[in-house]
C-alpha positions as CSV (number, residue, x, y, z in Angstrom):
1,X,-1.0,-36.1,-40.8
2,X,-0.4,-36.9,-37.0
3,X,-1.8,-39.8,-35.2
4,X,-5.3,-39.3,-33.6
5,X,-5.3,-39.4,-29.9
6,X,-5.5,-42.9,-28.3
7,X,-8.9,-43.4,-25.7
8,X,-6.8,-45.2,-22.5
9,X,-9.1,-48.4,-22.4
10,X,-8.7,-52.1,-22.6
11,X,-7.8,-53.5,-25.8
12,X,-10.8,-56.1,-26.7
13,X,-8.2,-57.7,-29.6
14,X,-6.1,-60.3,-27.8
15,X,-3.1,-59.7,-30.7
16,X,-3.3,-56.1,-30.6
17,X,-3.4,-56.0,-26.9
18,X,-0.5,-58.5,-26.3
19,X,1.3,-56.2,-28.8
20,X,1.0,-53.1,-26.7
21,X,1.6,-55.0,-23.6
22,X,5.1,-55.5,-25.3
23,X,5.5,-52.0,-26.5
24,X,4.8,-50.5,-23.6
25,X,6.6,-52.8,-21.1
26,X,9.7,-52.0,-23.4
27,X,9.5,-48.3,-23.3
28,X,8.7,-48.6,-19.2
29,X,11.5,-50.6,-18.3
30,X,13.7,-48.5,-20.6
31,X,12.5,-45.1,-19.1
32,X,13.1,-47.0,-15.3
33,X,16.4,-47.6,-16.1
34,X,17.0,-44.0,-17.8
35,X,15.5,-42.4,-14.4
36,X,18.0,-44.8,-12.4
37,X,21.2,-43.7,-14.4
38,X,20.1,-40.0,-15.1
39,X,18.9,-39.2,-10.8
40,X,20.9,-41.7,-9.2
41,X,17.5,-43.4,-8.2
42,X,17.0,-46.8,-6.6
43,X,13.9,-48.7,-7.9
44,X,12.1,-51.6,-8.7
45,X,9.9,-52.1,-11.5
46,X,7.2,-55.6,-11.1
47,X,5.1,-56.5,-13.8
48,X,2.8,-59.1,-14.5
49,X,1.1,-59.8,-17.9
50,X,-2.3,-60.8,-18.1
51,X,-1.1,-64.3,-18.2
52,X,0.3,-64.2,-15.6
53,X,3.8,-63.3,-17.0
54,X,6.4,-62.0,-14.3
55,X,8.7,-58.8,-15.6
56,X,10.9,-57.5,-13.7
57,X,13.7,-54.3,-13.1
58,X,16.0,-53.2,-10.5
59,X,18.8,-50.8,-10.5
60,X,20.6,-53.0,-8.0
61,X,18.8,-55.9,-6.4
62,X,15.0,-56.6,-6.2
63,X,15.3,-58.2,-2.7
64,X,17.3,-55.2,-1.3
65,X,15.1,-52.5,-2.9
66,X,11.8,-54.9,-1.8
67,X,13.5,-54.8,1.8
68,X,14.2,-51.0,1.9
69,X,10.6,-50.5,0.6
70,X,9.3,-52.6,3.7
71,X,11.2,-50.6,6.2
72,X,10.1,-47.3,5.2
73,X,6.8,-48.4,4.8
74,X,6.8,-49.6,8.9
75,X,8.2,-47.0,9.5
76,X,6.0,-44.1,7.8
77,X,2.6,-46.3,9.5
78,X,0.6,-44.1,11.6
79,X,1.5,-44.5,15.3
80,X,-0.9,-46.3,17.3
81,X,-2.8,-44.8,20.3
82,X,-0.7,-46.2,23.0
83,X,1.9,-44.8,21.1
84,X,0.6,-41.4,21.3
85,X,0.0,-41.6,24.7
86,X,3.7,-42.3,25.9
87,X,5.0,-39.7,23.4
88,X,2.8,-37.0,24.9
89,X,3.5,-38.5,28.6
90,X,7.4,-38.3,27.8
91,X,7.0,-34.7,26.5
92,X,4.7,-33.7,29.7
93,X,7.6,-35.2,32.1
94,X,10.0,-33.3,29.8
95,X,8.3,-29.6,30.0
96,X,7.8,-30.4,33.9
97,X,11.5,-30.7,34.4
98,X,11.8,-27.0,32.0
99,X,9.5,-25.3,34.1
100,X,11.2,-26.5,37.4
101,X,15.1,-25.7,36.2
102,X,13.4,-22.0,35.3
103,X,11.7,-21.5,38.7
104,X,14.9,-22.6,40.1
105,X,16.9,-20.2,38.2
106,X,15.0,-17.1,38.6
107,X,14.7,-17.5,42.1
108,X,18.4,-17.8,42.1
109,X,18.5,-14.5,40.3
110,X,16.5,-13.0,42.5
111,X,19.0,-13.5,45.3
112,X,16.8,-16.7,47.0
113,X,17.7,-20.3,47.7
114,X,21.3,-19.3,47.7
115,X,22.2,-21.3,50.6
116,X,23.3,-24.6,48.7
117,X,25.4,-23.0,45.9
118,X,29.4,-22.9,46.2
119,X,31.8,-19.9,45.4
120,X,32.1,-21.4,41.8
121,X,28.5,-21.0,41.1
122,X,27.7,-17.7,43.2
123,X,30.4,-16.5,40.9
124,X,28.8,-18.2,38.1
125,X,25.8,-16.3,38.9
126,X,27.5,-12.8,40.0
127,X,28.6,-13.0,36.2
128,X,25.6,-13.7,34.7
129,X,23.9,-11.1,36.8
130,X,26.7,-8.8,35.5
131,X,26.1,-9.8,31.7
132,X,22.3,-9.5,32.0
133,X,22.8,-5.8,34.0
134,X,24.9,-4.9,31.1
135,X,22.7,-6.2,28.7
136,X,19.3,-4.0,30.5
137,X,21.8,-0.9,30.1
138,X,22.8,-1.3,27.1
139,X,18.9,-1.8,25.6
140,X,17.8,1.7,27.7
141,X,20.7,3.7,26.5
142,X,19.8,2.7,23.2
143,X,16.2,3.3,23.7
144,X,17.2,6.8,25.4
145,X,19.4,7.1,22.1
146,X,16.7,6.8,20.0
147,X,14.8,9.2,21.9
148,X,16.5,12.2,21.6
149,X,16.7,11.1,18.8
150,X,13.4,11.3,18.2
151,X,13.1,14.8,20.0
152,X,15.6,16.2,17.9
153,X,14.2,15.5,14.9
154,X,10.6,17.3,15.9
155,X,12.5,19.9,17.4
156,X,13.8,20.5,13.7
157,X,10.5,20.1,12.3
158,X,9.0,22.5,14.6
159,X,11.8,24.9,14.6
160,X,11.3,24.7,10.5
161,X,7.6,25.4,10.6
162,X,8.1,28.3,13.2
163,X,10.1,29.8,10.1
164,X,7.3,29.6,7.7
165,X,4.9,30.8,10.2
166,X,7.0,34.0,10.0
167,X,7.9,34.6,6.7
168,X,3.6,34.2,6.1
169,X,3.4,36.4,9.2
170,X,5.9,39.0,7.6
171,X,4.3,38.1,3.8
172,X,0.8,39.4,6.0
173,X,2.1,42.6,7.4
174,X,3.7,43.9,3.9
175,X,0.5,42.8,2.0
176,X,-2.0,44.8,5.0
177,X,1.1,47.6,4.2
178,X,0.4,47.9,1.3
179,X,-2.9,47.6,1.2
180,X,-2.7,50.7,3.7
181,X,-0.7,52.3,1.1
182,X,-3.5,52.0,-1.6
183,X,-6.3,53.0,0.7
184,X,-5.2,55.9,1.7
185,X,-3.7,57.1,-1.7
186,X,-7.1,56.3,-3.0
187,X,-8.5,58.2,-0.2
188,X,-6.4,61.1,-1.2
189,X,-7.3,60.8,-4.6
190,X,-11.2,60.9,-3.5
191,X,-10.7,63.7,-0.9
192,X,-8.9,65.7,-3.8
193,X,-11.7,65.1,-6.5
194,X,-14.4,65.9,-3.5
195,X,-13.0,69.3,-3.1
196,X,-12.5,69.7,-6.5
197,X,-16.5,69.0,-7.5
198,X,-17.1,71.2,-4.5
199,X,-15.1,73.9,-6.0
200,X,-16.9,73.5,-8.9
201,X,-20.3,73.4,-7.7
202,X,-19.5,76.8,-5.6
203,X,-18.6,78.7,-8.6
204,X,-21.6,77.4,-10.3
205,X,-24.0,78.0,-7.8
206,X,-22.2,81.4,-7.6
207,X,-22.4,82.0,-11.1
208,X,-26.4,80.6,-11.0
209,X,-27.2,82.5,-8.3
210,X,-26.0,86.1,-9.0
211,X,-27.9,89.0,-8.7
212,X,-29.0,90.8,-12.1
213,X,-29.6,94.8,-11.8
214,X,-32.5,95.9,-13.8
215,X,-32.2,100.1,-14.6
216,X,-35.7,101.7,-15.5
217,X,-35.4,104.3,-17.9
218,X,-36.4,107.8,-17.1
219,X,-39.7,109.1,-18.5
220,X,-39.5,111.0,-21.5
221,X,-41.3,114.1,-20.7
222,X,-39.7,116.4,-22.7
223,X,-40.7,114.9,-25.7
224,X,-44.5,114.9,-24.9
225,X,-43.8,118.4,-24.2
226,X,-42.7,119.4,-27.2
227,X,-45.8,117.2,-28.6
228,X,-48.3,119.1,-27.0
229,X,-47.1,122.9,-27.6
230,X,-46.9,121.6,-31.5
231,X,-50.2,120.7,-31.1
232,X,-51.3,123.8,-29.4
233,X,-49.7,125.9,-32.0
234,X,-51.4,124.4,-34.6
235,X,-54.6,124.9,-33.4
236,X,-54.0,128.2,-32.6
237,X,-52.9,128.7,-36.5
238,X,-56.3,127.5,-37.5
């Protein structure tokens, strides 16, 4: 079963607490020391027991690393307002004198206050005229470079989409072709069965509509003749 974890307070037992003191002051110094060997570090370890007790560690020399430790302290101390005030005044002065060697410069470039300059340094400047001339034509045939570049490529692009456009465009006239086609075969087709159903109808309406001859038959007077003389006879018998 593992140890339960220690609360960090003081130690009211004076025997117990002067045994940790020992314990731990062991295992510091010994971890110092590792740290010293293992990084190549310089330290100094001080301790002082509650008795007042001094312990001690350095890698080299107490006085030298107390000494460094001084030093660097001093030296990381916040600087001090009239310290500011001549750092900023010696970077003012400093950025003055910039500025003034530009102005000087770019009138010089410009072709003014040339009066005081020797052959050596008109040269000076002929060449550095020449390498900055160079340098503005190099930068703007690049730039013209790029943009033909540039124009090429949506020249392809709209060179490529004037294809398409007439492939649909040709797609479009075959479909309204056909489409033609099938209207006026269908057209056909309906002018055809038209004339047909007319056809029909005519020799119906012919066949409703024609005339029926009626014959009378002829009277039969020879037979009422030959009625009435029978008849006649026989009364003529009685």
């Amino acid at each position: 079963m593992g140890r339960g974890k220690m609360v960090i307070q003081r130690i009211d037992n004076t025997t117990s607490r002067q045994v940790t003191f020992s314990k731990r002051r062991t295992g510091l110094i010994k971890k110092a020391r590792e740290l010293s060997i293992l990084c190549d570090a310089h330290l100094g370890l001080i301790i002082f027991s509650s008795t007042g007790k001094l312990y001690e560690y350095a890698s080299t020399n107490m006085g030298s690393v107390i000494e460094r430790y001084n030093k660097t302290r001093d030296n990381n101390q916040p600087p001090t307002l009239a310290q500011d005030l001549e750092f900023w005044q010696r970077e003012v002065a400093r950025l003055r004198q910039q500025l003034q060697l530009l102005k000087e410069n770019h009138r010089k470039l410009m072709g003014e206050d040339l009066s005081g300059l020797s052959i050596k340094d008109l040269q000076n400047l002929e060449n550095q005229l020449g390498a900055s001339l160079k340098g503005v034509r190099m930068q703007k045939d690049q730039h013209i470079a790029e943009e033909i570049k540039e124009q090429k490529r949506k020249g392809n692009l709209i060179r490529q989409e004037n294809v398409e456009l007439h492939h649909k465009l040709n797609l479009a006239k075959q479909e309204n072709l056909d489409l033609k086609t099938k209207l006026n075969g269908a057209y056909k087709v309906t002018q055809a069965y038209q004339h047909t159903n007319m056809s029909s109808n005519v020799v119906r309406s012919e066949y409703l509509i024609k005339p029926m001859y009626l014959q009378l038959s002829q009277p039969q007077s020879l037979n009422i003749d030959a009625s009435a003389r029978t008849m006649k006879l026989g009364l003529q018998l009685q």
